[in-house]
N, C-alpha and C positions, 0 to 999 in steps of 0.2 A: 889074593893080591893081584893075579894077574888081571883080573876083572876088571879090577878101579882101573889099572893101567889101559885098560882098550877102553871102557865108559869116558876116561879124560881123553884120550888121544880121538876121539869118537867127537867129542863136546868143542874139540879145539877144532878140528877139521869143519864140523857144521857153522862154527863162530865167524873160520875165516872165509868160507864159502857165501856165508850170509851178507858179510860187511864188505866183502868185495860188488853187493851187488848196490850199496849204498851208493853211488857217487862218487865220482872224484875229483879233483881241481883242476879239470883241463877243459879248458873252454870250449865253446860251441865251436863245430866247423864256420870256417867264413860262409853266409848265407844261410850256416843252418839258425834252427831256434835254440833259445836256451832249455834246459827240462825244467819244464813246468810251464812252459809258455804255451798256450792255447791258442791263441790266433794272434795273427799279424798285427803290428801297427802303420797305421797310415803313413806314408810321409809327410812331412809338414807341408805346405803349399807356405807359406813366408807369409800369411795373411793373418792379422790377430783375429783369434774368435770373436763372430759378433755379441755383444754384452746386451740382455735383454732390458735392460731397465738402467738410464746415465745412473753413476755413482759421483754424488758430487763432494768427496772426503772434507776439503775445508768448510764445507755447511752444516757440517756431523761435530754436535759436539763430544768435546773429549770426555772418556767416561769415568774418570775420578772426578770432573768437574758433574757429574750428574750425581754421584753419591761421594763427596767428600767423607773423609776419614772420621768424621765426625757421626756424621750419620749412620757409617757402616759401622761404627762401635755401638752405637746405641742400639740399630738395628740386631748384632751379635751378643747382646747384654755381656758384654768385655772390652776390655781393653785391647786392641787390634796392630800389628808391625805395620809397618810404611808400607802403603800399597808397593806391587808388581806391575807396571806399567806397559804395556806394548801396544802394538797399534791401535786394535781399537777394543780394547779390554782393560780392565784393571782389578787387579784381586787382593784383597785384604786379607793377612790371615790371622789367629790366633796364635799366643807367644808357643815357644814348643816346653813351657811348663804348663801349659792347659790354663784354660780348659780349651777343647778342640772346637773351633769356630771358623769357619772363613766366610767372605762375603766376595763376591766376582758379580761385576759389572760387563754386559756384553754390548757394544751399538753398532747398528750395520746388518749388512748382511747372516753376520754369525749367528746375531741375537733373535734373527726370521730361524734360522736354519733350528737353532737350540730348540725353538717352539714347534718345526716341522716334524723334529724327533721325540718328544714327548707326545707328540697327536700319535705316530707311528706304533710307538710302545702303550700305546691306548692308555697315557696315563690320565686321570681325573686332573679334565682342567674348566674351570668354572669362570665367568663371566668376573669383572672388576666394574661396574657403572660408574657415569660419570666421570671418568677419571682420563681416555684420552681418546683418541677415534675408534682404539682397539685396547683394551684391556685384558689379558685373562690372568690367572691365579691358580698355583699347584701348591703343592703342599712344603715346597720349597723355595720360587721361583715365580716371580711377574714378570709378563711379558707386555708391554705396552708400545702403541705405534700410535704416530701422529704427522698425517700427510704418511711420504715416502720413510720413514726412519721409523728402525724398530729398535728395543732397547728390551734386554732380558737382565734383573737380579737375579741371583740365586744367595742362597744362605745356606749356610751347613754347619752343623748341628747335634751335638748327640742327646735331643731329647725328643721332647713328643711334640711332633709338627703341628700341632692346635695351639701351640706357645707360640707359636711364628705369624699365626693368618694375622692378627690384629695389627703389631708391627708393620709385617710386611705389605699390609692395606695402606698403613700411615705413610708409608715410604714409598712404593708407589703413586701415592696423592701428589707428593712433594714432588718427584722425578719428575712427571708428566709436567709440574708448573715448571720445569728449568729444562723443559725439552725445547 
C-alpha cells in the first residue's frame, strides 16, 4: 500500500515538473522574440511590394459565369446547391443527402498557383490540345490559360476518376470558348 502511495506522489511530482516546462501566458519581454520565432522580421519600409506581372481584375471574368450551375451539374452527374461565391472562385456543391459531389471554379492567380502545386506533388498532368494557349488535365481538374488569365475546375467525386476525363474534356472545351 505504501508503494502505490510513493509511485502516485512520484508520477504527480514528474507531471508537474513536466508541465511547468510547457509554456506559459506571459508575453515576450519588450524586444525580445516570441518562442518559436526564428529570425526577425523586417520593418516595413511604407512601400507596396512591387507586383511582378499588372492584375487587371475587372478584365477577369467572374467564375460562376465561366461554369454556370448548369453545367457544374451536368459536369457532377447531380443535382448541385447554389454556388459559394468569393472573389475569384466559386464552388458548387452536393446536397448533404448525397451523393457527395462538388465542382470549384478557380480564375487568377489561384488557379496558376492550384497547377504550380500539383506539378510539385508530381501529380500526372497531361496535355488538353486545341482547347486554349495552355491546357492540361488530372485526373480531377483542368487547368487552362489564354493570354495572361488562368482558370482551374476541379470535380470531386466518390468514384473512379476515368468517369470524369470525357466530361471534363467537354467542359473545358466550353470554358476556354467563354474565356
Amino acid at each position: 500500500m505504501r508503494t502505490r502511495g510513493l509511485i502516485a506522489l512520484t508520477l504527480a511530482a514528474a507531471l508537474l515538473t513536466a508541465s511547468a516546462g510547457c509554456g506559459g501566458d506571459e508575453p515576450p519581454a519588450a524586444g525580445g522574440a516570441a518562442p518559436g520565432a526564428s529570425a526577425p522580421v523586417a520593418e516595413p519600409t511604407g512601400e507596396a511590394p512591387a507586383s511582378t506581372e499588372p492584375v487587371d481584375d475587372a478584365a477577369a471574368p467572374q467564375a460562376c459565369a465561366l461554369v454556370p450551375k448548369a453545367d457544374a451539374e451536368r459536369l457532377a452527374g447531380t443535382a448541385l446547391q447554389e454556388p459559394v461565391v468569393s472573389d475569384r472562385s466559386c464552388t458548387y456543391t452536393g446536397p448533404t443527402s448525397g451523393p457527395t459531389a462538388q465542382v470549384e471554379v478557380f480564375v487568377g492567380d489561384g488557379a496558376k498557383k492550384y497547377l504550380d502545386i500539383e506539378r510539385q506533388l508530381g501529380h500526372e498532368i497531361r496535355e488538353l490540345a486545341g482547347t486554349a494557349d495552355e491546357a492540361l488535365l488530372t485526373a480531377e481538374t483542368f487547368f487552362l490559360r489564354k493570354g495572361e488569365l488562368w482558370v482551374a475546375v476541379r470535380l470531386v467525386r466518390l468514384n473512379d476518376p476515368q468517369e470524369n476525363r470525357a466530361p471534363l474534356e467537354r467542359l473545358a472545351r466550353t470554358v476556354a470558348g467563354r474565356m
